[in-house]
N, C-alpha and C positions, 0 to 999 in steps of 0.2 A: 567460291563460297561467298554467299552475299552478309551482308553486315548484319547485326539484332539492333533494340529500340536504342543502344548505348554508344552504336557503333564500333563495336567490337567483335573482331572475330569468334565464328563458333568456337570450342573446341575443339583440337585434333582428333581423329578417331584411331582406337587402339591402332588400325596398321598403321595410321600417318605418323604415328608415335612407335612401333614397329622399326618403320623405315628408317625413324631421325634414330635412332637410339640402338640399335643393333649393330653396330661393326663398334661402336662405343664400349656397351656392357662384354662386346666379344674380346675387345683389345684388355679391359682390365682383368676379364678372369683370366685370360693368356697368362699375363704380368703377374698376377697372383699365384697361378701354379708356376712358372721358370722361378720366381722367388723362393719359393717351397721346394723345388728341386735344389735350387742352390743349396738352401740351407742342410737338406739333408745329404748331400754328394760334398759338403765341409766337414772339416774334422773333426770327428764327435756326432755326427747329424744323428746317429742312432739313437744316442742318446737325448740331444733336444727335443727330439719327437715326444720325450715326456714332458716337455714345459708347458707347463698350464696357459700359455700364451696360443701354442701353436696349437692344441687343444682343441681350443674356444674357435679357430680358425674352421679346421674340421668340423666341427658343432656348428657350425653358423654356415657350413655348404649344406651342412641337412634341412635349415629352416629354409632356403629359396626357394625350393619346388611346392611351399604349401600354396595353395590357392588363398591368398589373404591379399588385402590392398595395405597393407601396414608394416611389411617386411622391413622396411629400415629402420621405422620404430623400434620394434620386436629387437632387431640387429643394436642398435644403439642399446636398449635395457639390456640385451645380453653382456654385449660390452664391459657397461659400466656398474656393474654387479663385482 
């Protein structure tokens, strides 16, 4: 890849960003569901599943698949609502 007027690299393009960032976002969503398992396979999990915490968890696995460039935004205002 050759340099611009400022001598800075282009931008990666989606796959080169693909590539860097994929067994990455793989390893936390793993981690995020065994977390969720644990919590519900502990004593009581049937009932945690009603805490408004764990909730918002579930609700925020629905906003990833939208086609937006602002998903963490979007994630962070759900959050802190």
């Amino acid at each position: 890849m050759g340099k611009n007027k400022r001598g800075l690299k282009p931008a990666k393009t989606a796959s080169e960003l693909l590539d860097m960032y994929y067994l990455e976002a793989r390893a936390h969503l793993l981690e995020t569901a065994a977390i969720l398992d644990r919590i519900e396979r502990g004593q009581g999990g049937e009932k945690v599943l009603e805490d408004p915490r764990i909730k918002n968890l579930f609700k925020i696995c629905h906003l990833l698949p939208r086609q937006k460039t602002n998903r963490a935004e979007e994630l962070l205002n759900f959050l802190s609502v």
